[in-house]
C-alpha positions in Angstrom: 0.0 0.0 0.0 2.5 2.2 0.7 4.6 1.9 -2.7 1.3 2.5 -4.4 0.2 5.6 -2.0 3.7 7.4 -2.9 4.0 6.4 -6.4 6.7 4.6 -6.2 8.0 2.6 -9.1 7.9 -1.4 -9.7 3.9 -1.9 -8.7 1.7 -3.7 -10.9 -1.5 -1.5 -12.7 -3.6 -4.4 -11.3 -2.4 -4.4 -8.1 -2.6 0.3 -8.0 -6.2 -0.4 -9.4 -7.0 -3.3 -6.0 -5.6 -0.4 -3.4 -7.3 2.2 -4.5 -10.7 0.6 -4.4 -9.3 -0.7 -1.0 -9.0 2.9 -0.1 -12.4 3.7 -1.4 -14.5 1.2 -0.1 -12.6 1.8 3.4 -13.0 5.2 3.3 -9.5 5.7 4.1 -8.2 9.5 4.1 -4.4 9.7 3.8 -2.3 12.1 6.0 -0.4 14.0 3.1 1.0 15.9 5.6 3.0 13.3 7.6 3.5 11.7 4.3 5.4 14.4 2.7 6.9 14.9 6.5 8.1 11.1 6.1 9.5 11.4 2.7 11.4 14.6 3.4 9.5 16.3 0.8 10.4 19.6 0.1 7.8 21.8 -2.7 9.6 23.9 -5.1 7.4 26.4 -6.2 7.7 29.4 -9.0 6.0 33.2 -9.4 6.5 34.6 -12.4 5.7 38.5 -12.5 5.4 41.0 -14.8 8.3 43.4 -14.8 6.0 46.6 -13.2 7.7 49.2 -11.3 3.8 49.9 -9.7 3.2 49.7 -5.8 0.6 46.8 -6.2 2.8 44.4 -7.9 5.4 45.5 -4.9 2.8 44.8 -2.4 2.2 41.1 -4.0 6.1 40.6 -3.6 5.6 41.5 -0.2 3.4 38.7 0.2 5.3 36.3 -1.5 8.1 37.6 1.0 6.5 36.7 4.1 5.7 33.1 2.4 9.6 32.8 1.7 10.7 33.8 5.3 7.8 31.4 6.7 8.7 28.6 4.3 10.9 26.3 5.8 9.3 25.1 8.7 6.9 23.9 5.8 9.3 22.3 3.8 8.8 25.0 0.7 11.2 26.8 -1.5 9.6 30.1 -3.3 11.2 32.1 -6.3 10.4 34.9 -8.1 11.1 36.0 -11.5 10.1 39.1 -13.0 9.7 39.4 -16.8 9.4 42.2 -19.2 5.5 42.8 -19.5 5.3 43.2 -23.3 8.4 40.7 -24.2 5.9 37.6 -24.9 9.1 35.9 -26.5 11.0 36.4 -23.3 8.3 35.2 -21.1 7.8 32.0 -23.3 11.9 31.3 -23.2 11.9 31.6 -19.1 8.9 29.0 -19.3 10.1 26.5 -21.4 13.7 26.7 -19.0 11.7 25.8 -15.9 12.7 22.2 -15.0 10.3 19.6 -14.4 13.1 18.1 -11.8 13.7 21.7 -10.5 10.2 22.9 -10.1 7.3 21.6 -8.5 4.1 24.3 -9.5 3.9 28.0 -11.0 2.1 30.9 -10.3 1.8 33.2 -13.1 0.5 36.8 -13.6 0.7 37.2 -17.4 -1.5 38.9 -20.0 -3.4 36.2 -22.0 -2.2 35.6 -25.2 -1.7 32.2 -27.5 2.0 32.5 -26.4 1.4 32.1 -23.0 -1.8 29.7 -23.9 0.6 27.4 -25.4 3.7 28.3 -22.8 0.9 26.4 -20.1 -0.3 23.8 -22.2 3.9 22.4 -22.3 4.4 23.1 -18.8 1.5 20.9 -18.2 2.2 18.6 -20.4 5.6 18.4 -18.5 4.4 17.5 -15.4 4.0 21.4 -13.8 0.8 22.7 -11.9 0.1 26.6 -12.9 -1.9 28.8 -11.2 -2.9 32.6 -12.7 -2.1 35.1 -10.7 -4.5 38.0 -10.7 -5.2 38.0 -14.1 -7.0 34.8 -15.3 -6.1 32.9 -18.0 -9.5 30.8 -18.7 -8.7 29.4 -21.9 -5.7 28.0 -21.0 -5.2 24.6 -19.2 -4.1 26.6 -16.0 -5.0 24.4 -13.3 -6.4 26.8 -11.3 -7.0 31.0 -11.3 -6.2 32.7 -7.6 -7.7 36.2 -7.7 -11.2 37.9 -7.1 -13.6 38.3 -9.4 -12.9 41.0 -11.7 -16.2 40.9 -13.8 -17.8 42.0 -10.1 -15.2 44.0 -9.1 -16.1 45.9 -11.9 -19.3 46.1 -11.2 -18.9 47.3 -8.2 -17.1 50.3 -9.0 -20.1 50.9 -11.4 -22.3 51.2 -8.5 -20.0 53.1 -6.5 -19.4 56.0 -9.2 -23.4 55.8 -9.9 -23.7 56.5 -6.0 -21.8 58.9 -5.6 -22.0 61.3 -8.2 -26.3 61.3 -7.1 -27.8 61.0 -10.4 -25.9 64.1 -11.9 -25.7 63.5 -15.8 -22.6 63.6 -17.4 -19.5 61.8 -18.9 -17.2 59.1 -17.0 -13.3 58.9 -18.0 -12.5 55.6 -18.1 -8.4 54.6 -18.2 -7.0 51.2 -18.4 -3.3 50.3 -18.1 -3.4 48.1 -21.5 -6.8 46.8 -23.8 -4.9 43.3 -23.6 -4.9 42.6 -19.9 -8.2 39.9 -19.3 -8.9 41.7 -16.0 -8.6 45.5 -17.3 -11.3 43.9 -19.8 -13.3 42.0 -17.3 -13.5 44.8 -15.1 -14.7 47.4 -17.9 -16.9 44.7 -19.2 -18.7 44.6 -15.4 -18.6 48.3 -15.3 -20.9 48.9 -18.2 -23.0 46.6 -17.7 -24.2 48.0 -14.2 -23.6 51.6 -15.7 -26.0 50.6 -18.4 -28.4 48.9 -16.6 -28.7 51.2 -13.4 -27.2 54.9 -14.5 -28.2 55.3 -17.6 -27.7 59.1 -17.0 -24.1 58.3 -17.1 -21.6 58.2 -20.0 -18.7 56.3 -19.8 -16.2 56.8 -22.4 -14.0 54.8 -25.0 -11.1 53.6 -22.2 -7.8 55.3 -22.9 -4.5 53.3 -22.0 -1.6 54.5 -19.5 0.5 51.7 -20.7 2.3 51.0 -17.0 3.3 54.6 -16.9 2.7 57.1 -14.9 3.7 60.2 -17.6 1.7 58.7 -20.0 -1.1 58.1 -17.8 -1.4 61.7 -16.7 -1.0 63.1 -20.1 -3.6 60.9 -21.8 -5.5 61.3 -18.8 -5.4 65.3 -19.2 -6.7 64.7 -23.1 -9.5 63.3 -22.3 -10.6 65.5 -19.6 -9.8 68.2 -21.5 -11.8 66.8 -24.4 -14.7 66.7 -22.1 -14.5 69.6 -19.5 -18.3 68.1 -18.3 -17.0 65.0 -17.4 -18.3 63.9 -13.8 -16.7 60.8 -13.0 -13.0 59.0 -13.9 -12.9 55.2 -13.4 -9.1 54.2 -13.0 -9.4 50.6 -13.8 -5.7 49.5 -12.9 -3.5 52.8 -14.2 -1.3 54.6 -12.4 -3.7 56.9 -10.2 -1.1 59.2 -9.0 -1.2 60.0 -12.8 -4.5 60.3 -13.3 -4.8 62.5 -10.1 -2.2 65.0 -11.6 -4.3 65.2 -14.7 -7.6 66.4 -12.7 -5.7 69.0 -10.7 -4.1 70.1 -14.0 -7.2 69.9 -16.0 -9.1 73.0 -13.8 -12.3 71.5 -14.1 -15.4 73.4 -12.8 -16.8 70.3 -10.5 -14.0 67.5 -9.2 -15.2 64.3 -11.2 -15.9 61.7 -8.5 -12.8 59.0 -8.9 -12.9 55.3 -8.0 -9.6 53.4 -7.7 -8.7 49.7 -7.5 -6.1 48.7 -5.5 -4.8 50.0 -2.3 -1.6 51.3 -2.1 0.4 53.9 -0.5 0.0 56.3 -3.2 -4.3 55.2 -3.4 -4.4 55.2 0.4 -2.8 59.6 0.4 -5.2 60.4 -1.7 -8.1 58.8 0.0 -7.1 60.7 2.6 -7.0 63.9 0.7 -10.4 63.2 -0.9 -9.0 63.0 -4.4 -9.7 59.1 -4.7 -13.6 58.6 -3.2 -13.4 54.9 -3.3 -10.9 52.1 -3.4 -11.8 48.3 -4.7 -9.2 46.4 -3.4 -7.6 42.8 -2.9 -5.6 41.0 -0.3 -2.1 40.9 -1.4 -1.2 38.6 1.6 -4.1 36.1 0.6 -3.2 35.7 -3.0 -0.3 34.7 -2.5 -0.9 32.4 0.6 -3.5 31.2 -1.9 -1.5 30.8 -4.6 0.9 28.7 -2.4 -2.0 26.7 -0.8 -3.6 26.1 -4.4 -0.4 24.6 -5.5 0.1 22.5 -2.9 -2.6 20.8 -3.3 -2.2 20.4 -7.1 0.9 18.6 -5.9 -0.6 16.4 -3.4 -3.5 15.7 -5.7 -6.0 16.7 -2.9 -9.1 19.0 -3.5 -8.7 22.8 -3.1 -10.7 23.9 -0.3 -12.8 26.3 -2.3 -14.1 29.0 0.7 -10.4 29.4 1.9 -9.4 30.3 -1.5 -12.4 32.7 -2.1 -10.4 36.3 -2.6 -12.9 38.5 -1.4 -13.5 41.9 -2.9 -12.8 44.6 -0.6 -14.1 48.6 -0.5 -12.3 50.7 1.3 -13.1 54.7 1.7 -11.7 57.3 3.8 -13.6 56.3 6.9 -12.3 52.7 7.0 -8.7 53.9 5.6 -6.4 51.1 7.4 -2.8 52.4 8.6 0.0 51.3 6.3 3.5 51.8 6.5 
């Protein structure tokens, strides 16, 4: 029984196919825990991060920080490897170079394209659990996405700009960091709908792009506020909102527009407090990655993921429930 529970080599199909009905008709639950204690099993595991310069993704190392320093009183090893956001051919080279013997699962936060599609389906095929990060990557054969819901999340910034600007009519900026990112798109996608359905007095506009940069983001920002003087709302979907806040002090606009934010950060959490930002969507940083790291584990041990612990809950955060952070 035990060769067969360990995978071990030299046992007979016939004789792995009489355990495990054994084990089922026993009901037997196996301790992976002592197992891998036992064996001396150690779990290699793998982040792989876009190459931002931007507080969240800073925040999410944090996380995967505290996992590294708590790791080996739980047998884990944890990497990270940042790489270039718009270099797809890059990204595919340092995920073909991860080692079957070498690496045990990977956690990815990648935009979804057919070269990272097909980067998953060999790492699979390989022997490799992935998890996305974040940003899902559904059509993939990812075993498993770790991240809230961005279709809601985007939804709920819908309602929260509809609130607050109290059924004034008028224009919404909308800015994205890219048009390729699947949770930039989910997130817009939620956002009309509720706009739409609920404030049809409101007018969201075509999203303009900051592209990862804060310059960029404030100047294109400024364009389109500029372009539409009457605008009463700005939706920062995932840009740089330090950007988009000097845009709306440059912009001299008769009214401020009401801004919602995702993310919490040092720079989100000042201007919460200032009252530029009047809303923050947010996610655990910490719980993604414990997530992530749970998720794999599991993949590894071929035991189920535990579904409500995994649940990445969205938060809202405003100026009166502004936590401290250093």
């Amino acid at each position: 029984m035990d060769r067969v529970l360990n995978e071990r080599p030299g046992v007979r199909s016939v004789t792995i196919q009489k355990v495990h009905q054994a084990i089922d008709e026993l009901g037997y639950v196996r301790d992976t825990a002592a197992a891998n204690l036992a064996r001396q099993k150690t779990y290699r595991f793998v982040f792989v991060l876009p190459d931002w310069k931007g507080q969240f993704l800073a925040s999410l190392e944090q996380g995967i920080a505290e996992i590294i320093h708590n790791a080996p009183q739980n047998r884990t090893e944890v990497r990270t490897i940042r790489v270039p956001n718009h270099d797809h051919t890059q990204l595919a080279v340092t995920l073909s170079e991860l080692d079957p013997a070498e690496v045990d699962g990977l956690a990815i936060m990648a935009k979804e394209t057919p070269v990272v599609r097909d980067s998953i389906a060999d790492l699979r095929k390989r022997g490799i659990p992935v998890v996305s990060l974040v940003s899902d990557q559904p059509n993939s054969d990812r075993d498993h996405f770790v991240g809230i819901d961005n279709v809601a999340a985007g939804r709920t910034a819908g309602t929260l700009l509809g609130r607050f600007t109290g059924g004034k009519q008028g224009k919404v900026v909308v800015v994205i960091t890219n048009k390729q990112s699947r949770d930039m798109i989910e997130r817009r996608h939620g956002f009309d709908q509720v706009v739409g359905a609920e404030f049809p007095h409101l007018e969201p506009l075509p999203s303009v792009e900051g592209q990862e940069d804060p310059v960029h983001t404030e100047q294109v920002t400024l364009r389109a506020l500029q372009q539409n003087p009457d605008a009463i709302g700005v939706y920062s979907v995932g840009a740089s909102v330090q950007g988009i806040a000097r845009a709306i002090a440059a912009a001299d606009l008769p009214q401020r527009p009401v801004l919602i934010d995702h993310e919490l950060t040092q720079n989100s959490s000042t201007l919460l407090r200032d009252g530029v930002i009047d809303a923050v969507i947010t996610q655990n940083t910490g719980h993604l990655a414990r997530s992530a790291l749970r998720v794999l584990r599991a993949k590894c041990d071929k035991t189920p993921v535990i579904e409500s612990q995994e649940n990445i809950r969205i938060e809202i955060v405003i100026r009166e429930n502004l936590p401290f952070m250093k």
